[in-house]
C-alpha positions in Angstrom: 96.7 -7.5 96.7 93.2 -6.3 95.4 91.9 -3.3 95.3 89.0 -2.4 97.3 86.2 -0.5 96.3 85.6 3.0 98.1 81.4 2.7 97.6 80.6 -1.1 98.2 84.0 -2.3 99.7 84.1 -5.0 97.8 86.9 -6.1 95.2 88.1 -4.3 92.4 87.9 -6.8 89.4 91.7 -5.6 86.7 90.4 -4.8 83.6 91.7 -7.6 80.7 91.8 -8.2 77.4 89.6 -10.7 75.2 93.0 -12.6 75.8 93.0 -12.4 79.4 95.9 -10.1 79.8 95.5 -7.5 83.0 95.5 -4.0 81.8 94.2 -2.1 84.0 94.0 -2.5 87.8 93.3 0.3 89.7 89.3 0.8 89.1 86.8 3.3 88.2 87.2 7.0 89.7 84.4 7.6 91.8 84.1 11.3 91.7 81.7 12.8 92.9 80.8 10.4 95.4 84.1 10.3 96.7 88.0 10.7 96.2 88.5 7.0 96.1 88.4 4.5 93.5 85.5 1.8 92.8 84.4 -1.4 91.2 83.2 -1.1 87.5 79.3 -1.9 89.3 79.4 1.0 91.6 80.9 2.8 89.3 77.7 2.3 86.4 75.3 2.1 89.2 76.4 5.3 91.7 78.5 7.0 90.5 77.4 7.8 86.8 73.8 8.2 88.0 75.5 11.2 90.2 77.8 12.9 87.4 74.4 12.7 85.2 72.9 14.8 87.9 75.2 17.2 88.6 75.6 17.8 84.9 71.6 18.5 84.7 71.8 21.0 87.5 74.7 23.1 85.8 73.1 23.1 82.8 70.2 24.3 84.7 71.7 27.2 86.4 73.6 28.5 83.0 69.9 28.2 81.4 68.7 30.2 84.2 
């Protein structure tokens, strides 16, 4: 059974080699958005985005 993505709800694509051998299948995390996992799309498209924020505002408030 797939995985399902916790952002889009769609599928969650296993991770292979150039070979085509599964190594991974259990997605992306998708803190901070939420506790859930996600696709590798929502993963460079929301959730990144997010972290890349948050980072900017701590470093913010320690330059403050």
């Amino acid at each position: 059974m797939a995985e399902v993505c916790s952002i889009c709800s769609g599928s969650i694509e296993p991770k292979r080699t150039p070979d085509g051998v599964v190594y991974w299948e259990l997605g992306e995390s998708a803190e901070p958005v939420n506790d859930g996992r996600c696709c590798a799309t929502c993963a460079a498209e929301v959730v990144l985005p997010w972290r890349m924020v948050l980072a900017r505002r701590r470093r913010a408030a320690n330059n403050a």
